[in-house]
N, C-alpha and C positions, 0 to 999 in steps of 0.2 A: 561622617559628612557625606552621606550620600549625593549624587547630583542627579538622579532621578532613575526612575527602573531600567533605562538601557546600562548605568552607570557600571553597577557590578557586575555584571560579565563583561563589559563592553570598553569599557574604559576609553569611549574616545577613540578607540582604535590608533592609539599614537603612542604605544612604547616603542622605545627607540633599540638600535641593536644589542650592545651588549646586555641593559637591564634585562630584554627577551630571553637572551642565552643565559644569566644567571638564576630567571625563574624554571627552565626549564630544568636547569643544572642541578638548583635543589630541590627540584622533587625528584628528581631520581635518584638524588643522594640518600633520600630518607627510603626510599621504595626499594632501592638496592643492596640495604644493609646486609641481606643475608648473602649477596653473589662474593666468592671471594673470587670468581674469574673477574677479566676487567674490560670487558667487552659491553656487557650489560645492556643500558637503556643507551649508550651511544649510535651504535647501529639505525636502531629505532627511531632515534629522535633525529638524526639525519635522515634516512628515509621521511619523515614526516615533513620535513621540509615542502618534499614535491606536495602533498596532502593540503599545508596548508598555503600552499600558493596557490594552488587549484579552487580552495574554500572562497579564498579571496577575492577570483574573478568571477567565479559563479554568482558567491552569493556575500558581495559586500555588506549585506545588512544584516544577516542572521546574528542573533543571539546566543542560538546551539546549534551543534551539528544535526539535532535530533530535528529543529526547524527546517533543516536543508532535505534531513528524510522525507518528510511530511511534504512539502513543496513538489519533491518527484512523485511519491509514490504514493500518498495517501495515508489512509487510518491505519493500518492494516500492521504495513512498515515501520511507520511509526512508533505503534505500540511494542513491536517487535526488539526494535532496536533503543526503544527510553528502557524494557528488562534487562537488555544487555547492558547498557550502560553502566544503571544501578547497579547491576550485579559485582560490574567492576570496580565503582565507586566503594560498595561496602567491603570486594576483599580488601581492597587497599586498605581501605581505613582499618580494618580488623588487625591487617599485618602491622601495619606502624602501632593500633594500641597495646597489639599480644605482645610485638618485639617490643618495645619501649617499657612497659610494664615488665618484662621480663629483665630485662636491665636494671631497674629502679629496686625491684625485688632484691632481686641480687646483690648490689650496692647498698643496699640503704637498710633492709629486712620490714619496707613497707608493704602490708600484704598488697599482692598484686592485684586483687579484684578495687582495693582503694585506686593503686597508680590506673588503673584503666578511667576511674570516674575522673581521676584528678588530672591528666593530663591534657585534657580536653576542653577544662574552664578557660585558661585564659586565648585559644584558639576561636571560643566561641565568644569572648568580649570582642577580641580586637575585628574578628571575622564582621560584627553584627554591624561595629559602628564606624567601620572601616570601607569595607564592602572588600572590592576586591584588588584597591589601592593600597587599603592596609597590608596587603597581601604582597605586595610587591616590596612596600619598605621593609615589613621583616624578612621576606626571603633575602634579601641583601643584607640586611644586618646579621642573619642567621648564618648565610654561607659564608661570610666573612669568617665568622666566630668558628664555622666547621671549618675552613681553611688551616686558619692560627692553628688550632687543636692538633689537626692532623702534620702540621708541619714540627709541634712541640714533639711528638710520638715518634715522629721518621728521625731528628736530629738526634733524640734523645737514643733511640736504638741502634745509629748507626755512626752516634759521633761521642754522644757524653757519656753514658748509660756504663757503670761499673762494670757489669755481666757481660756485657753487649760490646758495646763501643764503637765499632766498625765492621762494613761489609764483611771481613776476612773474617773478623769472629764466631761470626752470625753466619756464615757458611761454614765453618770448623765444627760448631754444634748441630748445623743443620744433618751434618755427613755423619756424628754421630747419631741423631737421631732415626735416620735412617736406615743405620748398623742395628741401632736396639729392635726398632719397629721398621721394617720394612712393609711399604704400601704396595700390596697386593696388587695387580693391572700397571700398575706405574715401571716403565723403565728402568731397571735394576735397584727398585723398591722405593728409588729415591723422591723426596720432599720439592727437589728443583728439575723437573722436567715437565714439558709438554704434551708428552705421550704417555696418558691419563685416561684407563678406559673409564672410570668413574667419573674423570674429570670431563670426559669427553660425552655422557651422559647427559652429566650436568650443563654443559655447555649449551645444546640442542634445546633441554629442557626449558633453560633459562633464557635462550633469543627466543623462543616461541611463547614463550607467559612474559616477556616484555614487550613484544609483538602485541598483545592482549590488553596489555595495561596501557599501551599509548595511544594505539588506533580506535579504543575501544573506550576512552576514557574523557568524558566531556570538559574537565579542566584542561588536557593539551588542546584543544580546540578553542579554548575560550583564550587561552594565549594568542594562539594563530587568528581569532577575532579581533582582538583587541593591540594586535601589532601594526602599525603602520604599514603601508603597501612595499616600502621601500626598506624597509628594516625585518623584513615577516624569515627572507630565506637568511642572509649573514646570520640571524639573532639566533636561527636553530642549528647552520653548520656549527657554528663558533659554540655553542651553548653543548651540543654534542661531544663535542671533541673537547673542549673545557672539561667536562663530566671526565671525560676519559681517565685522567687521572686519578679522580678520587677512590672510585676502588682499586686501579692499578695499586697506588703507592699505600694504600689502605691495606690492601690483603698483603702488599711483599713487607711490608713494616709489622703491620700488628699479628695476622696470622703466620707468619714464619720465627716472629716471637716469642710466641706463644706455642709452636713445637718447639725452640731452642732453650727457652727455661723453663719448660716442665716439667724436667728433672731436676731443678735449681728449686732451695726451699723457699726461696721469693712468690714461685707462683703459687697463687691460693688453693691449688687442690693438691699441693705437695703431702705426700710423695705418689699420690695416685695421677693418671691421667685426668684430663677430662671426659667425662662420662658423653656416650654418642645424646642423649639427650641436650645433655648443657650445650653443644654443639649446635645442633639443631635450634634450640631454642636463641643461639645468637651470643651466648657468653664468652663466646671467643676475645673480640673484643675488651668487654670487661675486666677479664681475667688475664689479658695482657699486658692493659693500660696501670693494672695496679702490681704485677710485675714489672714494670719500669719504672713505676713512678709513686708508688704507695699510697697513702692517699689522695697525693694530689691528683694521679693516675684515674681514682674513683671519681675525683670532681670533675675533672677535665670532659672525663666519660660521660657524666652525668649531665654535665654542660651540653655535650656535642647530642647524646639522645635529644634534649629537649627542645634545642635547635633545629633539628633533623625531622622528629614527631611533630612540633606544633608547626613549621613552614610546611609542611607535604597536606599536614590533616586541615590548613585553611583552604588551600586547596580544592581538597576534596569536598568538606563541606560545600563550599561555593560550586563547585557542579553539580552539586545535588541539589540544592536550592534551587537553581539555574533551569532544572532540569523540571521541579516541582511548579516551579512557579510560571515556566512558560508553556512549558511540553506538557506539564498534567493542569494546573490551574485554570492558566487562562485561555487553552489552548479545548475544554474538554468541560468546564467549568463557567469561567466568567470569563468571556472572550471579551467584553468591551471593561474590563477591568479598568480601572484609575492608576497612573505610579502612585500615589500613596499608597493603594491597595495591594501592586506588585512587592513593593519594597516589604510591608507590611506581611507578605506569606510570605517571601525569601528571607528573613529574620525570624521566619517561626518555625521552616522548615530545619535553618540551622541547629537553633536549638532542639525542634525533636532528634534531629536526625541526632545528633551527640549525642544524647541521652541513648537511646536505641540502642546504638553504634556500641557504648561503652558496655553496655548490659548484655549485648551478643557478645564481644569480645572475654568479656568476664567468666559467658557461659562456656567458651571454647577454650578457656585456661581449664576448667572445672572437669573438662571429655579429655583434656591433655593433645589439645590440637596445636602445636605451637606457631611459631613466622615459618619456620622451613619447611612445613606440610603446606601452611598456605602458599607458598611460595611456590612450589612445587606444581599444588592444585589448581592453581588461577589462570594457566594455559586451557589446562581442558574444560574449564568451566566458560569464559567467554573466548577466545582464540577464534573460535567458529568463523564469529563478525567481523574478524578483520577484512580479509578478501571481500565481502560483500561491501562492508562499510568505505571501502576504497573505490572498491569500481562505481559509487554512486557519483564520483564526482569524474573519473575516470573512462570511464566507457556509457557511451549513450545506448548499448545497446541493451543491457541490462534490467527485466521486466520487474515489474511486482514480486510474481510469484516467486522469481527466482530470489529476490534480494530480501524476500520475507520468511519463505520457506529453508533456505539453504542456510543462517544460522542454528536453526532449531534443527534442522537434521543432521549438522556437523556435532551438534550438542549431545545428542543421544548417539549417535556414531561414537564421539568420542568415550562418554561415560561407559558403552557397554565395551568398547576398547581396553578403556581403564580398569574396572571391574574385573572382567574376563581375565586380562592377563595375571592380577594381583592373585582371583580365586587359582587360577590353573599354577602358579610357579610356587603358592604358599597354603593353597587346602582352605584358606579359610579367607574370609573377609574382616579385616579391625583394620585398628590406626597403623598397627606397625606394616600389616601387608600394603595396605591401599596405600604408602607414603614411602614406598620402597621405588627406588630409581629407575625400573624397568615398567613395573606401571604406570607411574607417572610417564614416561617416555612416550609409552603407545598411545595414552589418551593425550596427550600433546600433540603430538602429529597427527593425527588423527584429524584433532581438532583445526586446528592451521590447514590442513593440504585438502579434507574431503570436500569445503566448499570448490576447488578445483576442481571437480569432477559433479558436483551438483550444480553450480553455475551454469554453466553453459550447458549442459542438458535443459534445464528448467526454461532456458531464456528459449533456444531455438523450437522447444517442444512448445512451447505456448506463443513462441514471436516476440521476437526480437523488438523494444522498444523504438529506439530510434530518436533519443528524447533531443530538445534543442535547447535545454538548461533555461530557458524563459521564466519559469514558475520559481526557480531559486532567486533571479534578480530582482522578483516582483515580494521579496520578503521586506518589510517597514518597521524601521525603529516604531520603539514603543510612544506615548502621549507621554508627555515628562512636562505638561503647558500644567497643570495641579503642583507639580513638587516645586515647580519652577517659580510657582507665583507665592507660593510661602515660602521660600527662602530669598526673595526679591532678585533673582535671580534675569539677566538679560539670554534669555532661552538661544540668543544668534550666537553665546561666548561658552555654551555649551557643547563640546568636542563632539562630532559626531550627528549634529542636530542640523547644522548649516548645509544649504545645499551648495554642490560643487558646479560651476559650469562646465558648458558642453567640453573646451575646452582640456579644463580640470581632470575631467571623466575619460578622455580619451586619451590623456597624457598617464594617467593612472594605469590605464588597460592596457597601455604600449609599457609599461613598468612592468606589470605583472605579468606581460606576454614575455617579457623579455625573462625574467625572473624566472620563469615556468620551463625553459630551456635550458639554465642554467640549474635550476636545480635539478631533474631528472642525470644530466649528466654530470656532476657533481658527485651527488649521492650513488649513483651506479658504481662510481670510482672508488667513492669512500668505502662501501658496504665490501667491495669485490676484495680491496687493500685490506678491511681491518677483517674481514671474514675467512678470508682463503688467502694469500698473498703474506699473511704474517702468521697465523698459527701453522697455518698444514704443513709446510713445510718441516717444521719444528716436531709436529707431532709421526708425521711421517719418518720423518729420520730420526727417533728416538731420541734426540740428542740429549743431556743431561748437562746441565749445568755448568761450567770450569768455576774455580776461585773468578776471577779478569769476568769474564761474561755475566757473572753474578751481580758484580761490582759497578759493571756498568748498566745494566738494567737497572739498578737501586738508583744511580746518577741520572740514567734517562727521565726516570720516574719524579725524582724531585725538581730535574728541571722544567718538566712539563708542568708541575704544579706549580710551580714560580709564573708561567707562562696563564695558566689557569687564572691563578689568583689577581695577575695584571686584567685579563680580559674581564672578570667578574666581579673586582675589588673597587680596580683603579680607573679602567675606562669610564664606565658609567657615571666618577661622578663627572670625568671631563666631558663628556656628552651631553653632559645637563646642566652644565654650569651656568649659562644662561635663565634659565627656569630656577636654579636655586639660587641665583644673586637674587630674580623680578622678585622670590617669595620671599628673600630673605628684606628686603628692605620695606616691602609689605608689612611687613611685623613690625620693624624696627619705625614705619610711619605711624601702625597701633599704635605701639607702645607713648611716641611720643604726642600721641592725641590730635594726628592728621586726618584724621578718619580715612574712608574707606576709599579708591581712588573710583572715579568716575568710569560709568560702563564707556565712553568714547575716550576714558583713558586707555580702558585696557582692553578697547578693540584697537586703540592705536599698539597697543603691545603685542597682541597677537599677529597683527598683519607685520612688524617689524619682527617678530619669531620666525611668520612666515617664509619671510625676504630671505631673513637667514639662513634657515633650511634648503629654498630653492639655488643659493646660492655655495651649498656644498656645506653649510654650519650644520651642525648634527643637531640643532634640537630642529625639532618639527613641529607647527605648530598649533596644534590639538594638542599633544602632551602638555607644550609649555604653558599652553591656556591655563591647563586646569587647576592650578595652585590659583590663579587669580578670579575664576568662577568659585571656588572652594570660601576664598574671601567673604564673599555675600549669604555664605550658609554658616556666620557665625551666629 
């Protein structure tokens, strides 16, 4: 039920706080499947906070970040930063269909090039005829469904579980396994410490290719569009730190698991380890869940993939459409485009880009590239553009050349980075060198820090811009007067179409100015606390585990997810309760043959949503509207 081409990326710009944070929460639940550290996309997505307040006052009307490029800089930038994009758009998508496919295999013995075609059909029904509303109700129903799951796995390993049963247990095998197989670099070999030169690799690795995927990736922006001005920063602190949990209590349940019955003939590759590939490829997981729980272990799993894959992959689609339809289409193509004709390529885009998407994916099962190399790889491949992509909205002083040229030269900096280090430590160039943790490390950094040093050369050697953010403001929803008049639709009940008085606009600006303060020093707090302030110490003094500190880490971890599940479960629906009675008795007036309520019924509905919202009620009222515009497009 489309409501006209601003509709799908745009949404009205009125989700409200927590629903913000739980969209945010499961895409990085599915994009993080491989990190067992539990730091992940949280960092990131609180840092993005300051990012998408900044979007907000710039450029209230953009549809993509990639618009806000073009607005400052021209063709050039543009082009520049929609390759980056995509480029990001497709590793994701490849990692969620190689890791999911690889799951599915595994479980089920469906060949894997089938699970890549098949996991993406019903992503691309509900995607097409949904837009990017459908997108929000299944990420809610989905991370619901990954919540449950993961709190069945934590209970069962550390309270019912025959094998297992409690923290003390699961540290008694951990200590053994540690005796059998001592980890190299790790603090007296042991499985439960912080001081982890592997792990500390990994760690650098993994904030700098999530750096990559959020700054860099035109669905977190199409969030940050489409969130109300007043819900834009709480929905990404809360939605951050929400995440927080899921690989915490994810990796201390399933992966320390899954070292503790290894040697138990429950786990399926008993009496062998797991092979460094099946690792890589993500079977950790798998092969846990059905050591605790036997089959039901494999449903469960089966469940939480397909939850995890098809919420992250609607996503992504929809930035790529987004991307297609406004950045390449109408932007390069057909600039006075009709919304039926936008709607009309963003529905076609979807579906190529799927097709595509599954057939590359299929081809990188078949070279043996699996989620942990992409994982790995997806820092030095777009990372470049972060730096650049930030100070577009951040620093005015920042030219063309520099904000055009400085991706592409961190790009190649990094690749020959990466390269170089892999040929000189291993003699040779393949999958296994190029995917080994110290080359991946250099072309990571590499890729993140060189635009620091190409930046500001580039700007002061050609001249500093000096921009006054004008051309971002003068960005204009699209014509939605065609879609609006075949669906009998009142175009002033359409969210996002209405103009705001002066009024309105400067009580906004005073929000987001306010908002813009609050997040920089927010996030500095947070990034400084979860980055340095809670591991270093830990890694710097070696410390290892006790039984009691185990114990309580496992409790920290499940209460945080109780705390998670409240903000991402249970808030949102008291925050919309309003909007779900208006729709719900909507139906129940269909059904009973009252017909459809009058457009000066339900502009009196909207301004009484309004009332509400200005008067401290959480719904807002663009959001609330839109179940009652939706009405007229039956």
């Amino acid at each position: 039920m489309d409501m006209g081409c601003d509709s799908p990326p745009v949404l009205g710009r009125g989700i409200q706080v927590m629903l913000m944070g739980l969209l945010l929460k499961a895409r990085a639940d599915a994009e993080s499947s491989k990190d067992m550290g539990f730091r992940g996309h949280s960092v990131q997505i609180i840092l993005f906070a300051t990012l998408a307040i900044e979007l907000k006052r710039r450029a209230p009307n953009a549809h993509t970040f990639l618009e806000v490029i073009r607005a400052r800089y021209g063709v050039y930038a543009h082009i520049v930063f929609t390759v980056f994009g995509l480029m990001t758009n497709v590793l994701v998508t490849a990692m969620l269909l190689t890791g999911g496919s690889a799951v599915v295999t595994s479980l089920t013995g469906v060949p894997t090039a089938a699970a890549c075609f098949l996991l993406p059909i019903g992503v691309v029904l509900y995607t097409i005829f949904g837009g990017i509303k459908a997108t929000f109700l299944t990420d809610y129903v989905h991370t619901v469904m990954i919540l449950v799951i993961i709190f069945i796995f934590a209970f069962t390993a550390y309270s019912t579980n025959v094998n297992l049963g409690s923290p003390s247990k699961v540290y008694a095998l951990l200590q053994q396994a540690a005796a059998a197989h001592p980890v190299a670099g790790n603090a007296e070999g042991s499985y439960l410490t912080m001081r982890s030169k592997e792990g500390a690799v990994f760690f650098v690795i993994n904030i700098i290719g999530n750096f990559g995927t959020v700054f860099c990736d035109n669905g977190y922006y199409n969030k940050a569009i489409a969130a109300s001005p007043i819900h834009a920063l709480p929905g990404y602190v809360m939605g951050g730190l929400s995440w927080f949990a899921i690989p915490w209590l994810a990796a201390t349940t399933m992966g320390l698991s899954a070292l503790a019955l290894e040697s138990n003939p429950v786990f399926p590759t008993y009496p062998n380890r797991m092979a460094d590939a099946d690792v890589t490829a993500g079977l950790v997981l798998p092969n846990a869940a059905v050591a605790l729980l036997g089959k039901g272990g494999a449903a469960a799993t089966l469940l939480l993939i397909f939850m995890a894959v098809t919420s992250a992959s609607s996503a992504e689609f929809i930035a790529v459409s987004s991307i297609f339809t406004y950045d390449i289409y109408q932007t390069y193509f057909n600039p006075k485009a009709s919304g039926k004709k936008l709607i009309y390529m963003a529905h076609s885009c979807v579906v190529i880009y799927a097709i595509i998407l599954a057939g590359f994916s299929t081809g990188l099962y078949y070279i043996g590239i699996s989620i942990g190399y992409l994982y790995l790889m997806m820092g030095v491949i777009i990372s470049s553009a972060v730096l650049p992509a930030t100070l577009t909205l951040m620093w005015s002083k920042q030219n063309l050349v520099a904000a055009a040229a400085s991706p592409v030269l961190g790009l190649a900096s990094s690749l020959i980075a990466w390269l170089i280090t892999a040929k000189k430590e291993y003699g040779t160039l393949s999958v296994a060198s190029t995917g080994s943790n110290n080359p991946m490390l250099a072309g990571n950094v590499v890729a993140l820090l060189s635009p620091m040093i190409y930046v500001p050369i580039l700007t002061y050697a050609f001249g500093p811009q000096n921009y006054d953010y004008k051309s971002m403001a003068l960005i204009r929803l699209g014509d939605d007067s065609d879609v609006a008049a075949d669906a009998h639709v009142d175009l002033e009940l359409v969210p996002g179409v209405s103009t705001n008085s002066e009024e309105q606009n400067q009580k906004e600006k005073a929000t987001l100015d306010r908002a813009s303060i609050i997040a920089k020093s927010l996030t500095a707090f947070l990034t400084v606390a979860l980055l340095v302030l809670w591991p270093m110490p830990m890694y710097g003094s070696s410390y290892v585990f006790s039984g009691k500190f185990f114990t309580g880490w496992v409790s920290v971890g499940i209460l945080w997810l109780f705390c998670s599940s409240f903000c991402v479960g249970l808030y949102p629906l008291w925050e919309g309760r309003h909007s779900m009675a208006h729709t719900f008795k909507g139906i129940v007036a269909d059904i009973r043959g009252r017909g459809k309520p009058t457009a000066q019924s339900r502009r009196s509905h909207v301004v009484e949503e309004s009332e509400g919202s200005d008067s401290g009620h959480v719904g807002d009222e663009k959001e609330s509207a839109s179940p009652v515009v939706e009405k007229g497009d039956e």
